[in-house]
SEKOLKOL-17946 format. One record per residue (C-alpha): residue in three letters; z, y, x. Coordinates in steps of 0.2 Angstrom, whole numbers, padded with zeros to 4 digits, always signed. Each point is the difference from the previous one (the first is absolute). Layout:
% SEKOLKOL-17946
ALAZYX;...
//
This chain:
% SEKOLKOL-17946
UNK+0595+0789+0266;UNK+0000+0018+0009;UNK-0004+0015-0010;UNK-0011+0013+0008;UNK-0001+0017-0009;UNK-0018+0007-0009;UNK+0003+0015+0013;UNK+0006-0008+0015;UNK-0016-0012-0002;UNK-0014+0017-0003;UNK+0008+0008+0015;UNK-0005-0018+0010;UNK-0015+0000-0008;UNK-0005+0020+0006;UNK+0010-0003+0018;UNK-0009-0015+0004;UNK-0018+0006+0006;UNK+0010+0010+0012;UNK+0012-0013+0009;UNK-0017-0013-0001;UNK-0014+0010+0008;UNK+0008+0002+0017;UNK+0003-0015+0006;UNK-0022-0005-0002;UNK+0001+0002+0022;UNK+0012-0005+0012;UNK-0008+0010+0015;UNK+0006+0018+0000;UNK-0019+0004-0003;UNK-0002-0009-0011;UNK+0014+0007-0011;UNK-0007+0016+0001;UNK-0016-0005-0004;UNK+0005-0008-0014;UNK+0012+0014-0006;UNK-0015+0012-0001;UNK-0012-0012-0013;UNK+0015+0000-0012;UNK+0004+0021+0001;UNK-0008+0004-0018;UNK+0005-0003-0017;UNK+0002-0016-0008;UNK+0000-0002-0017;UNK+0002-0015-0010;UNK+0008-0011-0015;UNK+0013-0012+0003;UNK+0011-0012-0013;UNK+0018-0010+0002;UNK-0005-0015-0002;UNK+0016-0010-0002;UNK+0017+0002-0006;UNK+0010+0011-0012;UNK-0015+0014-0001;UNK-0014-0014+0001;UNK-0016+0009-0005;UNK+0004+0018+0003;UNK-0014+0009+0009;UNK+0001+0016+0010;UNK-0011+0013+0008;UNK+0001+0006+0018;UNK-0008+0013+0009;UNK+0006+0003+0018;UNK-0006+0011+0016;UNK+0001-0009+0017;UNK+0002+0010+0016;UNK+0004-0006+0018;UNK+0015+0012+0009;UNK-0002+0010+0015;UNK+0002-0010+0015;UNK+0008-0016-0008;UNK-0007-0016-0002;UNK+0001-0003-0020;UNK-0003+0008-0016;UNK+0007+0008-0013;UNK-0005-0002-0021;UNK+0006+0013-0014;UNK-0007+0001-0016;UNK+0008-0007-0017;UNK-0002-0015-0012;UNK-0002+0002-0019;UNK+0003-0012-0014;UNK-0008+0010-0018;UNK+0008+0016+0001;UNK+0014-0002+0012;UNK-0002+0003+0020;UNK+0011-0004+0013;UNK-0005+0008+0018;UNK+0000-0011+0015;UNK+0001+0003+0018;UNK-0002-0013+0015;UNK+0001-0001+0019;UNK-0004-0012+0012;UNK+0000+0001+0019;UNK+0000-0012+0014;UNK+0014-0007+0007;UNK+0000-0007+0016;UNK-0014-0014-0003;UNK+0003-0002-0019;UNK+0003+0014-0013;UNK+0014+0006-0009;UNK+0001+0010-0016;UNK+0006+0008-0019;UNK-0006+0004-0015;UNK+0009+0012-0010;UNK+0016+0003+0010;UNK-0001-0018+0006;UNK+0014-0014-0003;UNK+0013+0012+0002;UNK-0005+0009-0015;UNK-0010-0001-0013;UNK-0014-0010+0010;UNK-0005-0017+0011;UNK-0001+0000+0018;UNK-0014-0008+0009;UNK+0007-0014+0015;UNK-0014-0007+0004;UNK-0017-0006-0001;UNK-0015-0009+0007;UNK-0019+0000-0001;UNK-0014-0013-0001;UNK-0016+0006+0000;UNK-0004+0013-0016;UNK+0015-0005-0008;UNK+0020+0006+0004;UNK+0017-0003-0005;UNK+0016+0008+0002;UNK+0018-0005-0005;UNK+0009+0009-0009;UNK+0019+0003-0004;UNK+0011+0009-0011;UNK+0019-0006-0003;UNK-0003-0020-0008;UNK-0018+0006-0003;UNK-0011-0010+0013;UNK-0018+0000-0001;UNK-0017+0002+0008;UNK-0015+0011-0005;UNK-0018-0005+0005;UNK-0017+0010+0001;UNK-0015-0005+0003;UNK-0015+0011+0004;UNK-0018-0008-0004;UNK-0007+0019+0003;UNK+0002+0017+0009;UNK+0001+0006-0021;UNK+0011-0015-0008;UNK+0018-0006+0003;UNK+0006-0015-0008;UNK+0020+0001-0002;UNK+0013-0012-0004;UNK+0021-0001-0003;UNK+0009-0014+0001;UNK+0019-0004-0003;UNK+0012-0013+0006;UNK+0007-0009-0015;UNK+0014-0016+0003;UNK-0011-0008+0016;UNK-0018+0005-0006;UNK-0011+0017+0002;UNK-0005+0007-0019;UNK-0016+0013+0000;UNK+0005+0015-0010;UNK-0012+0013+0003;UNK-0018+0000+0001;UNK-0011+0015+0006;UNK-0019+0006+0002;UNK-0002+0017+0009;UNK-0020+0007+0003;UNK-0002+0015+0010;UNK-0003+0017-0008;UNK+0000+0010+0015;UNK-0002+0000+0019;UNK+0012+0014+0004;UNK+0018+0000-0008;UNK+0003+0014-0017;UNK+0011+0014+0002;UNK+0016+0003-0006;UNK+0007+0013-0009;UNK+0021-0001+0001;UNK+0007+0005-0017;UNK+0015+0012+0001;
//
């Protein structure tokens, strides 16, 4: 069975909300309409919920803003587990009629790339890719306030759900940071 790393899988976790809230319209319009009800801060609890760190639970707090004259978004903030915190960083834009994109530093570093993705109504899911690691994540959106996240690995010929999120809205309009010298 694959092993996936406690800090591979919180940088997933984080990255996810990101690489999932793009991809709610097809039409350009709709992307950007879209891209403006997720700008804010999302907060919210989230647990591995299989494999080697089954049951560890984590933290997130993340500030979503749209680029300037791009189609897509960008989500940096960090994850914490008790006293530890790890900060995390994700872009996605659109590509052509689908989206493409990284957390981290993407699959050539330390991250997962983004290759593609689909939507069906409130809910949306990407495949992701990292090396042997092949996956999907999932979110679903009941509210402009509430996303519903999910993280699932391949595992011999089947998909595995890892990760489980729940992110509320805190704030309409993205925190500011302060870059630490």
């Amino acid at each position: 069975m694959m092993r996936v790393n406690r800090t591979a899988l919180l940088s997933l976790a984080a990255a996810l909300p990101a690489f999932l809230a793009p991809a709610m319209g097809h039409a350009a319009d709709g992307d950007e309409q879209f891209f403006r009800s997720v700008q804010g801060v999302w907060t919210g609890p989230g647990e591995i919920v299989a494999g080697k760190y089954k049951g560890t639970k984590f933290t997130c707090r993340l500030n979503g803003t749209t680029p300037s004259g791009k189609v897509g978004m960008t989500l940096d903030g960090s994850c914490r587990v008790g006293v530890f915190s790890q900060r995390m960083s994700a872009t996605v834009e659109r590509k052509g009629r689908g989206y493409r994109g990284t957390f981290l530093d993407g699959a050539a570093g330390e991250g997962l790339d983004i290759v593609s993705g689909a939507v069906a109504g409130k809910k949306v899911t990407f495949s992701i890719s990292r090396n042997q690691l092949n996956g999907a994540m999932s979110a679903r959106i009941p509210n402009k306030d509430s996303m519903n996240v999910s993280v699932s690995v391949r595992v011999d010929s089947r998909m595995v759900r890892v990760i489980a999120m729940d992110l509320k809205r805190t704030s309409e309009a993205p925190v500011a940071t302060v870059a630490s010298e």
